[in-house]
SEBALO-666401 format. One record per residue (C-alpha): chain; x, z, y negated; residue in three letters. Coordinates in Angstrom, 1 decimal. Example, Ala and Ser with C-alpha at 12.3 -4.5 7.8 and 13.67 -1.06 7.14 Angstrom:
BEGIN
c = A&xx = 12.3&zz = 7.8&yy = 4.5&r = ALA
c = A&xx = 13.7&zz = 7.1&yy = 1.1&r = SER
END
This chain:
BEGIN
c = A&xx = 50.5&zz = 64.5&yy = -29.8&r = UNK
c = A&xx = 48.2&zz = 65.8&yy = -32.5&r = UNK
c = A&xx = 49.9&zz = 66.2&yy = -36.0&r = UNK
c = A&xx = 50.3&zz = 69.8&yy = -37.3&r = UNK
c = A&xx = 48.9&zz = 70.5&yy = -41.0&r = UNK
c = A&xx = 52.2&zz = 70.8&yy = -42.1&r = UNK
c = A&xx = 52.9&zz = 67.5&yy = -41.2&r = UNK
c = A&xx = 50.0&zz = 65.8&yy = -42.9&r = UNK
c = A&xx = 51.1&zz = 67.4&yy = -45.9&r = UNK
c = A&xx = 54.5&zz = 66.0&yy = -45.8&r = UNK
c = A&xx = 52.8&zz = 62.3&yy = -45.2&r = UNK
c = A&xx = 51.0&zz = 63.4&yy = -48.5&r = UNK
c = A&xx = 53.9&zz = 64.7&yy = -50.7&r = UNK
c = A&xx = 56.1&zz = 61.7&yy = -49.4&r = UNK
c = A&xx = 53.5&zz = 59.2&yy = -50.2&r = UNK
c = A&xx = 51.7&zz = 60.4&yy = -53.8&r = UNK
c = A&xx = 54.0&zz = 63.8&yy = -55.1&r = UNK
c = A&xx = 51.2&zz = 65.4&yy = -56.3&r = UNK
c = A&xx = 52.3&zz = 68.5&yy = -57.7&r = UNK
c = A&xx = 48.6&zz = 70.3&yy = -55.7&r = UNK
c = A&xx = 50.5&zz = 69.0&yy = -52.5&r = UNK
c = A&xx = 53.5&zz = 70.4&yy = -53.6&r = UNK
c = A&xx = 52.1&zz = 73.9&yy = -53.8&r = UNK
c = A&xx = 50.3&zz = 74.0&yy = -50.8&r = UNK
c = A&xx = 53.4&zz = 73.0&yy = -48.8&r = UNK
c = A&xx = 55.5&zz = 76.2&yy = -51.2&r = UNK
c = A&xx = 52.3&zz = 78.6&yy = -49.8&r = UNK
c = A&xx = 52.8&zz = 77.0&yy = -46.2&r = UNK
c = A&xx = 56.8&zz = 77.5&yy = -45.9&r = UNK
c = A&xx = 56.5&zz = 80.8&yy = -48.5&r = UNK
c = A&xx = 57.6&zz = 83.3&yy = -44.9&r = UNK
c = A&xx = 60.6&zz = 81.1&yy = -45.2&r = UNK
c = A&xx = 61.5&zz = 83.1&yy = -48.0&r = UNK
c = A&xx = 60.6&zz = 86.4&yy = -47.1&r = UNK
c = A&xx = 62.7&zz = 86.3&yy = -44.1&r = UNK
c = A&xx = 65.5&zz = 85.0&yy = -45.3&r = UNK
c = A&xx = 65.7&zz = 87.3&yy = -48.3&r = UNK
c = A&xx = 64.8&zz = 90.0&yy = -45.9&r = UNK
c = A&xx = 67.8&zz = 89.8&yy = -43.8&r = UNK
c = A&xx = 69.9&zz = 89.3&yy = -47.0&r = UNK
c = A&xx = 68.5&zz = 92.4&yy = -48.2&r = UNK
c = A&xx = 69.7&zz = 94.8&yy = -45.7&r = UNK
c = A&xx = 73.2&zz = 94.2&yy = -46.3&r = UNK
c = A&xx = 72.7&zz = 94.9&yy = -50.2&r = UNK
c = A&xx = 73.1&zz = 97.9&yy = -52.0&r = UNK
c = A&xx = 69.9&zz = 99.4&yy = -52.7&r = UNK
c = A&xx = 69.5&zz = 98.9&yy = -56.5&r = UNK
c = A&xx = 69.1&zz = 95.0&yy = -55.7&r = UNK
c = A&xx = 65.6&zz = 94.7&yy = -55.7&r = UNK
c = A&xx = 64.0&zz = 92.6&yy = -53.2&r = UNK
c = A&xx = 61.5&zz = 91.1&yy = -55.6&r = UNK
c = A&xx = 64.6&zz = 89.7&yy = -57.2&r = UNK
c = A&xx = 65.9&zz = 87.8&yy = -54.4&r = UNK
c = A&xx = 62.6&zz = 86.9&yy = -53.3&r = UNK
c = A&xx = 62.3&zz = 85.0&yy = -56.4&r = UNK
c = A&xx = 65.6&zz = 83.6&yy = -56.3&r = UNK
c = A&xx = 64.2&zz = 82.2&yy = -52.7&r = UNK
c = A&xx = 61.3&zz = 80.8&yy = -54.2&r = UNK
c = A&xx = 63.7&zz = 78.5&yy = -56.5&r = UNK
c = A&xx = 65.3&zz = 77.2&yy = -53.4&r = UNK
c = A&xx = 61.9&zz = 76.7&yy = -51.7&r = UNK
c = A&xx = 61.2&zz = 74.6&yy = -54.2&r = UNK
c = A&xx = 64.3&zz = 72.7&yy = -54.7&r = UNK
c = A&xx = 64.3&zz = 72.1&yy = -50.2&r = UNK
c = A&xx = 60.8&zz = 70.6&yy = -50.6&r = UNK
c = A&xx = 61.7&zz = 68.3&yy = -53.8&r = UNK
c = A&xx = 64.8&zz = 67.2&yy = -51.8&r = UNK
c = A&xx = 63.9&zz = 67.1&yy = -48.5&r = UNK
c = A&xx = 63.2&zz = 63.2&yy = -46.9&r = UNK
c = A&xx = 61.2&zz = 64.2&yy = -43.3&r = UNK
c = A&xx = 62.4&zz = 60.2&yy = -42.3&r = UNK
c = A&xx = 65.9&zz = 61.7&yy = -41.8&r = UNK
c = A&xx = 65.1&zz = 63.6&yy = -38.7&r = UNK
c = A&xx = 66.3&zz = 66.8&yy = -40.0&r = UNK
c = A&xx = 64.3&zz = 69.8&yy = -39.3&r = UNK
c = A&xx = 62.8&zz = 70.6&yy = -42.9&r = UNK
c = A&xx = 62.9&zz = 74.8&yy = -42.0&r = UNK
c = A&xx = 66.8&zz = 74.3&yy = -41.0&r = UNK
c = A&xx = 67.4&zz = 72.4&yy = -44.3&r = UNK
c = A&xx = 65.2&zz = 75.0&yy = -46.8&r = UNK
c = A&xx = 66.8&zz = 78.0&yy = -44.9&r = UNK
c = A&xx = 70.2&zz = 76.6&yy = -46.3&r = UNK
c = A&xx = 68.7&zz = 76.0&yy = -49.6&r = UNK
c = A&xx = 66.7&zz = 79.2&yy = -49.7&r = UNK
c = A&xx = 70.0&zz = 81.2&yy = -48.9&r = UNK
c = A&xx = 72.2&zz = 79.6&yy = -51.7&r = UNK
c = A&xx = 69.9&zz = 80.1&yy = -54.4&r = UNK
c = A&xx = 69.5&zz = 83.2&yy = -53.6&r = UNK
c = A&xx = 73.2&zz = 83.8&yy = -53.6&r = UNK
c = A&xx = 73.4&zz = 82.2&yy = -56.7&r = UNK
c = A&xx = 71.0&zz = 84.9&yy = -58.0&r = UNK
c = A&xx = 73.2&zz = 87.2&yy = -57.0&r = UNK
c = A&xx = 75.9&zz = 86.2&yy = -58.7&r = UNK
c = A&xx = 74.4&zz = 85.4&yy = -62.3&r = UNK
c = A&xx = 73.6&zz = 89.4&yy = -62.1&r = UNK
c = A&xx = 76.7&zz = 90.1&yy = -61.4&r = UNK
c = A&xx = 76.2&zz = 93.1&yy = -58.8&r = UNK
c = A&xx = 79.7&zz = 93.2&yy = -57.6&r = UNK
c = A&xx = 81.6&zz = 95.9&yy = -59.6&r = UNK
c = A&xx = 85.2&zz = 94.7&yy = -60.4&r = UNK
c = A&xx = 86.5&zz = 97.2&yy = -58.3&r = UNK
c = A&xx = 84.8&zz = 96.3&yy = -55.2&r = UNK
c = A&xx = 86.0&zz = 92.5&yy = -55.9&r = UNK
c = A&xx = 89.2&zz = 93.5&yy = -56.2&r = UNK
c = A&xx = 89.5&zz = 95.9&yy = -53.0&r = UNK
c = A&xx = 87.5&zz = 93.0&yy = -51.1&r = UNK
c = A&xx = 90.5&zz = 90.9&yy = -52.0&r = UNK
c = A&xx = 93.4&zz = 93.6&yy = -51.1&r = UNK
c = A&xx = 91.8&zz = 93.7&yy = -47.5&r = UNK
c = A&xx = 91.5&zz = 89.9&yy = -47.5&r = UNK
c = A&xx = 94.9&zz = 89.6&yy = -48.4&r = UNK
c = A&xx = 96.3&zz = 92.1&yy = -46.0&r = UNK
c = A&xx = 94.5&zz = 90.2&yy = -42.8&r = UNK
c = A&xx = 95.8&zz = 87.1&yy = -44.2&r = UNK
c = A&xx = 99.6&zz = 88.6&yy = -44.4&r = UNK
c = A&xx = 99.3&zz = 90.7&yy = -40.9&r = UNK
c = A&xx = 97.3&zz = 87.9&yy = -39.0&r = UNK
c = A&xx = 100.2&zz = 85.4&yy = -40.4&r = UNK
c = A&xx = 103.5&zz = 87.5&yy = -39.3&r = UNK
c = A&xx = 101.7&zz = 88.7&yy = -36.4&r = UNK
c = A&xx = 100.5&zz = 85.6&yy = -34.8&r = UNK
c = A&xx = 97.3&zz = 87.2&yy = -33.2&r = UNK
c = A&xx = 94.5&zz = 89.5&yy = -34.3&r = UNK
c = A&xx = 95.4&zz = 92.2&yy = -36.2&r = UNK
c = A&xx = 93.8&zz = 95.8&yy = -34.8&r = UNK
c = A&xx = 92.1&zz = 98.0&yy = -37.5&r = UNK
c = A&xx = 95.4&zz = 100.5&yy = -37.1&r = UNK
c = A&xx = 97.6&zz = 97.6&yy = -38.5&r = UNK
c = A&xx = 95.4&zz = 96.3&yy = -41.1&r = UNK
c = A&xx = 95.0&zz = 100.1&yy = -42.3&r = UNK
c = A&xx = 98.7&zz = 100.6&yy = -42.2&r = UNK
c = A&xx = 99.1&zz = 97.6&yy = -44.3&r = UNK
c = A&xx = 96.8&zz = 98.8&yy = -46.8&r = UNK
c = A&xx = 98.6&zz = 102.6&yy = -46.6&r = UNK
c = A&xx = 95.1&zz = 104.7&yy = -45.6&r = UNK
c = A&xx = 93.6&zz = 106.3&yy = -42.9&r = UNK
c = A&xx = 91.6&zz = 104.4&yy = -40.6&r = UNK
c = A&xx = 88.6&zz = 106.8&yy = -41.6&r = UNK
c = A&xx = 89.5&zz = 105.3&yy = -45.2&r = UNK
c = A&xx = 89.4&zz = 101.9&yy = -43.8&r = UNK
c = A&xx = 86.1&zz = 102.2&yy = -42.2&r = UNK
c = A&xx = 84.8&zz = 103.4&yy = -45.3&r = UNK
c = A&xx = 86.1&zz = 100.5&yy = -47.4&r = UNK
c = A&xx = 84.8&zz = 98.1&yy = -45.1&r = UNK
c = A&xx = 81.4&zz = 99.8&yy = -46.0&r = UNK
c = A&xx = 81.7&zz = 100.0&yy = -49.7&r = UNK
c = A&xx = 83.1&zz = 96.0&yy = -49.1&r = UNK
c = A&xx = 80.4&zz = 94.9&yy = -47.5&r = UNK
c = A&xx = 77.9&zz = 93.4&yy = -49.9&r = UNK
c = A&xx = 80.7&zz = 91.6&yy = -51.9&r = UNK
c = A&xx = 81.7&zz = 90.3&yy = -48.0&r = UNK
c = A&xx = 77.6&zz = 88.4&yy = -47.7&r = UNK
c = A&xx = 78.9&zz = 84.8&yy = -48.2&r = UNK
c = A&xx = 77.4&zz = 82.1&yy = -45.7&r = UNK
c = A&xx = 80.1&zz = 80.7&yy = -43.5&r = UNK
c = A&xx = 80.6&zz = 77.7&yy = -45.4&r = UNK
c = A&xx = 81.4&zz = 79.1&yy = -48.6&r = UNK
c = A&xx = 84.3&zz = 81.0&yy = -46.7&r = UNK
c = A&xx = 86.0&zz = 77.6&yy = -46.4&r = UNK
c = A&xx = 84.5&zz = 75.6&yy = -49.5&r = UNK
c = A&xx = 83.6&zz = 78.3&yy = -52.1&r = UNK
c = A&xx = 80.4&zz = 77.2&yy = -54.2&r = UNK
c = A&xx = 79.6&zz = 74.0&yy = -53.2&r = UNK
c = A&xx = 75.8&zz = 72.9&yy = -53.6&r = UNK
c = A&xx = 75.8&zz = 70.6&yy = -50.6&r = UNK
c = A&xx = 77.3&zz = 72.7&yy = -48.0&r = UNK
c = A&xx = 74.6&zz = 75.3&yy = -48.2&r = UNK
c = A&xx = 73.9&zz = 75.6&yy = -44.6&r = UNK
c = A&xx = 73.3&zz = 77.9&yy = -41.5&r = UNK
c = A&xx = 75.7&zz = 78.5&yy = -38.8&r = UNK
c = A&xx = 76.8&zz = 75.8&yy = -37.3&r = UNK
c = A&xx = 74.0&zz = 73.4&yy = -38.5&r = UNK
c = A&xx = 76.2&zz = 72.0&yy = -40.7&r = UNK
c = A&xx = 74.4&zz = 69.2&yy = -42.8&r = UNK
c = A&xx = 75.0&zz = 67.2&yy = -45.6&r = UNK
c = A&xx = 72.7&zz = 67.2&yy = -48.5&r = UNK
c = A&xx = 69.7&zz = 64.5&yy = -47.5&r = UNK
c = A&xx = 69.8&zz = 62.9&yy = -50.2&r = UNK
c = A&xx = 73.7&zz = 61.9&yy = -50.5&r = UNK
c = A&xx = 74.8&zz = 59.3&yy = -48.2&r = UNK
c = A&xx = 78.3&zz = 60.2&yy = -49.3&r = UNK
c = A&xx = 81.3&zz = 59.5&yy = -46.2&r = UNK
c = A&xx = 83.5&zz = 61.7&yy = -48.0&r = UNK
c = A&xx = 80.7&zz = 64.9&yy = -47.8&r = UNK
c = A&xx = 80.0&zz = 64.4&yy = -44.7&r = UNK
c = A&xx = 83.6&zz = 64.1&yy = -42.8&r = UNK
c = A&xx = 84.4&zz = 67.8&yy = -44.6&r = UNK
c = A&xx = 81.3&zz = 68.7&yy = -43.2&r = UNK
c = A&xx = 82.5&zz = 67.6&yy = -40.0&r = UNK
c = A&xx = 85.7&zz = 69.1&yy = -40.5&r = UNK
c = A&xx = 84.8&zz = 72.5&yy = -42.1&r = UNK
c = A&xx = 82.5&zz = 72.8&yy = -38.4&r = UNK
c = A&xx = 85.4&zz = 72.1&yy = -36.1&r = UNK
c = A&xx = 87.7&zz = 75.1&yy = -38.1&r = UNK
c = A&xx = 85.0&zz = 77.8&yy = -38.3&r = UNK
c = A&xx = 84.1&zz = 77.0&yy = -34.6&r = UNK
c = A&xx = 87.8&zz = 77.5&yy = -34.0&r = UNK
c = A&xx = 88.4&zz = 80.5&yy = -36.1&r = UNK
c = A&xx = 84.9&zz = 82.4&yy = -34.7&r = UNK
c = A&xx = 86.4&zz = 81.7&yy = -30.9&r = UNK
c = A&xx = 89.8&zz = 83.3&yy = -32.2&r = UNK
c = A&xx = 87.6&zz = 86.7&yy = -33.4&r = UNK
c = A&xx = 87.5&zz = 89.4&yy = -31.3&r = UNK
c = A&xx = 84.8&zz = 89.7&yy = -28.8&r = UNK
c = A&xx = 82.3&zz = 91.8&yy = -30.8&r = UNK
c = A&xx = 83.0&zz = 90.6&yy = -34.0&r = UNK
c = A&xx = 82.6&zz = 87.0&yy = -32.8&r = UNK
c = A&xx = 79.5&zz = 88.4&yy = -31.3&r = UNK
c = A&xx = 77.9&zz = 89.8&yy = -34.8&r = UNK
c = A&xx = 79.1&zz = 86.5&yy = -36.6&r = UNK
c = A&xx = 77.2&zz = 84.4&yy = -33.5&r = UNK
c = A&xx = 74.0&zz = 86.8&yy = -33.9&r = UNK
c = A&xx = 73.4&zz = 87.1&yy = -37.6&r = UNK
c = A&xx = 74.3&zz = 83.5&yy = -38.8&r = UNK
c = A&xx = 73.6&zz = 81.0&yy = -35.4&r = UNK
c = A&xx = 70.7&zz = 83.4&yy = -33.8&r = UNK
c = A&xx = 69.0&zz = 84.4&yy = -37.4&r = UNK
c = A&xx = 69.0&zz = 88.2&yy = -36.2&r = UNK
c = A&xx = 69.2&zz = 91.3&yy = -38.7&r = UNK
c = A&xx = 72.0&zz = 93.8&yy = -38.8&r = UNK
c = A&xx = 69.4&zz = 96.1&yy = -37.6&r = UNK
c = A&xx = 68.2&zz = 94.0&yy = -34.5&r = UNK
c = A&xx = 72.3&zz = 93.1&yy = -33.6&r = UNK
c = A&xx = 73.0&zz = 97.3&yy = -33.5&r = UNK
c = A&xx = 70.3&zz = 97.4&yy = -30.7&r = UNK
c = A&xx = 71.6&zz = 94.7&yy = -29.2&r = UNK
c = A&xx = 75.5&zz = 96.3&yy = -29.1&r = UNK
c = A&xx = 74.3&zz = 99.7&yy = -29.3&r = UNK
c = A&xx = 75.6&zz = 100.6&yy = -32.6&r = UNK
c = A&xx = 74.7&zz = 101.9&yy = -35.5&r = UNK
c = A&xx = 73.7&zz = 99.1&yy = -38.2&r = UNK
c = A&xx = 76.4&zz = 101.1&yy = -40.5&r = UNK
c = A&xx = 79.0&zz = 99.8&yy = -37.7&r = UNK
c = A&xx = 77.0&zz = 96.2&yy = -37.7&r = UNK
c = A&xx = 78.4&zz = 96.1&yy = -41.5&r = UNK
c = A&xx = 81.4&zz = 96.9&yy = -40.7&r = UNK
c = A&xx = 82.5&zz = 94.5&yy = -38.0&r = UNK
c = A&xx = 80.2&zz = 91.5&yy = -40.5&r = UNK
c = A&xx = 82.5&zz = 92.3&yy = -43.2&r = UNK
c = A&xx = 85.4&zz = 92.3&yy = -41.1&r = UNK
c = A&xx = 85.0&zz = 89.6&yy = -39.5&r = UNK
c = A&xx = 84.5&zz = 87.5&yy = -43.1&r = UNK
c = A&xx = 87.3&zz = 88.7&yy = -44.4&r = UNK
c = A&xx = 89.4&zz = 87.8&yy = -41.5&r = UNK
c = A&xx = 87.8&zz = 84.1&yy = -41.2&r = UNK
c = A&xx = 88.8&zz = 84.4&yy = -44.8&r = UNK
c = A&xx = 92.2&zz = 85.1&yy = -44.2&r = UNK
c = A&xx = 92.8&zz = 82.5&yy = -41.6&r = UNK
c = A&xx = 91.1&zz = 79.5&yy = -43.0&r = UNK
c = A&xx = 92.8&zz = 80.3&yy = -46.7&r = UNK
c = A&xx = 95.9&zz = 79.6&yy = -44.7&r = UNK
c = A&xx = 94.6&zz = 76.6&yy = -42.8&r = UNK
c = A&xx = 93.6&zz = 75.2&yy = -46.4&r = UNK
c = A&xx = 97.0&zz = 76.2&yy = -47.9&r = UNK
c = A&xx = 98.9&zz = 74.3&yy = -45.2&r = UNK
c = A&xx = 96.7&zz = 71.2&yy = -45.5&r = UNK
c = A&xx = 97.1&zz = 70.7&yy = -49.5&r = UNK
c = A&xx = 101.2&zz = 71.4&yy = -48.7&r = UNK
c = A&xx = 100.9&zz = 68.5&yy = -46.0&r = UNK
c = A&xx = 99.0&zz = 66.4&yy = -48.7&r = UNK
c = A&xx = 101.5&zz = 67.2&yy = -51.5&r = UNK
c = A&xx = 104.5&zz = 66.5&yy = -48.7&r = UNK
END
């Protein structure tokens, strides 16, 4: 089988790391970037400007392709991908685009999942969690809107928070390739086996949204054709489902440092 250019271009980074090789393999993976930051976009509020994160992207290009070992047998677009995302996210949160308040009413809905979900046993329906807050559910659906950018985190910052080597995609996830650290990799192991758990536990369509935008690499956009929804409604069930994955593994985490201190 014939070699692809891209993959004479690796066997010439890997061998001489020419910085000329270097930047026709950034030109060559540069729709990396664009897509990614283009699907990151639409859950944004519209003062975020796209050139911003497109830069932002470009930093993790670079950093995937100064990392990346192509003997490992790790796809390099799965590994940038992660890269790519968390830089951009990092972006993000250097300018600060999160008003306070949003923060804080992204945590009061947290919280409320985590109390219901926890008293409750099962899933708690958008009536409860609403109660729980004291507002409408009209209010609620419009909170979950005004909630949603602050609720873009990758799935394994849910569990982890920032954590440079667990950027990843979905349920590809991979340690960083150039760490050969046991520890790393057994949470990585681990933080798989309780989001797969927790996504099962969602309810159908949120589990569905979750399964589409992160595994399947769709847009909120595409994923409101597919349901039949409005992409305002996509955001919704994204945020809610984060928030409730939130919830649930904040307990899970809670009970496994009591069990350690015990």
């Amino acid at each position: 089988m014939a070699s692809s250019p891209k993959d004479h271009l690796w066997h010439t980074y890997s061998r001489q790391r020419d910085p000329s090789t270097r930047e026709k393999l950034i030109l060559a993976f540069l729709p990396l970037v664009k897509q990614v930051a283009g699907r990151l976009a639409i859950g944004l509020p519209k003062h975020v400007e796209t050139d911003d994160l497109l830069s932002y992207g470009v930093f993790g290009l670079i950093d995937a392709i100064e990392k990346f070992d192509p003997n490992r047998g790790v796809k390099f677009e799965t590994y940038a991908v992660a890269r790519i995302r968390g830089a951009i996210l990092d972006g993000l949160r250097a300018l600060d685009w999160v008003p306070a308040s949003v923060r804080q009413k992204r945590r009061e809905v947290e919280a409320a999942y985590q109390r219901l979900e926890g008293r409750l046993h099962r899933t708690a329906t958008d009536e409860e969690v609403a109660n729980e807050l004291n507002v409408s559910l009209k209010d609620f659906g419009n909170i979950l809107l005004n909630i949603s950018g602050a609720a873009l985190l990758s799935l394994e910052e849910t569990w982890f928070g920032h954590h440079d080597d667990m950027r990843v995609k979905g349920t590809e996830i991979i340690p960083d390739v150039g760490s050969e650290d046991p520890v790393k990799e057994l949470q990585s192991k681990e933080t798989q086996r309780l989001l797969t758990e927790a996504i099962e536990r969602l309810p159908h369509r949120e589990s569905l949204v979750i399964t589409l935008y992160y595994y399947e690499g769709l847009t909120i956009r595409e994923i409101g054709e597919i349901l039949g929804v409005t992409p305002s409604r996509v955001s919704q069930l994204h945020t809610k489902s984060i928030l409730r994955l939130r919830g649930r593994l904040g307990r899970l985490r809670t009970d496994l440092l009591d069990e350690q201190v015990r």
